[in-house]
C-alpha positions in Angstrom: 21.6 69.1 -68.9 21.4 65.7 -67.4 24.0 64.4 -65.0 25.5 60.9 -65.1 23.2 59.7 -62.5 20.4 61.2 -63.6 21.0 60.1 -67.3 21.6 56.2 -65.9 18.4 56.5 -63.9 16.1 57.2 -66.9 17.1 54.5 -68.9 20.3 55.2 -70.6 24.0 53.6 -70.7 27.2 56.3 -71.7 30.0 55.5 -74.2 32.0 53.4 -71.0 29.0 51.0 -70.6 28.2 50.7 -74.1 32.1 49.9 -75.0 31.5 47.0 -72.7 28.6 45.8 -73.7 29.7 45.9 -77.5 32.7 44.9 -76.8 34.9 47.8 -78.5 37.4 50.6 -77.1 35.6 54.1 -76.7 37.9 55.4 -79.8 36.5 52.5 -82.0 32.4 53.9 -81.1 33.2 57.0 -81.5 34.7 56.5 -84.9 31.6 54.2 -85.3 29.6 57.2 -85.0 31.7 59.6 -87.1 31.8 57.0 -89.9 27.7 57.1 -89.9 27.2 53.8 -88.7 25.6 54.6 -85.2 22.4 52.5 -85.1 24.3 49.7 -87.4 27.7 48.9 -86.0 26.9 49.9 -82.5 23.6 50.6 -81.0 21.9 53.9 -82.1 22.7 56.7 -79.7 21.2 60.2 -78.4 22.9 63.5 -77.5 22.5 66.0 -74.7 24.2 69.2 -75.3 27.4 67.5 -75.7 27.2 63.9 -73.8 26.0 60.8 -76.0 24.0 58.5 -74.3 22.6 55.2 -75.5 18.9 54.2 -74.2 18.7 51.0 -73.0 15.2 49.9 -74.9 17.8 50.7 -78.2 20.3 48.7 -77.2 18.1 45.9 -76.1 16.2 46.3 -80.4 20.2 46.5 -81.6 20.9 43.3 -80.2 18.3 41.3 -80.9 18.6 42.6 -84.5 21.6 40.8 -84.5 20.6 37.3 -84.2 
């Protein structure tokens, strides 16, 4: 499983950074995500074992979507 820093290093952001960036609470993505609209609402995310991570290239696509 990756760590934090490893996961950061290849190119992903984790719920914290992505809550920024989107502008939403944590509770708010993951309910996002429960509701089906990962890849919509918020950027479409990735899971390893347990962790969701967001890659960067996706996030970059999900915003520029949304001009």
């Amino acid at each position: 499983m990756l760590s934090s820093e490893e996961s950061e290093n290849l190119g992903f952001f984790n719920v914290d950074d992505i809550s920024e960036l989107v502008g939403m609470k944590r509770g708010a993505i993951y309910a996002a995500i429960s509701r089906g609209k990962d890849g919509t609402d918020i950027p479409p995310s990735v899971t390893f074992g347990r962790k969701r991570r967001w890659r960067k290239v996706d996030y970059i696509e999900w915003e520029r979507k949304l001009d």
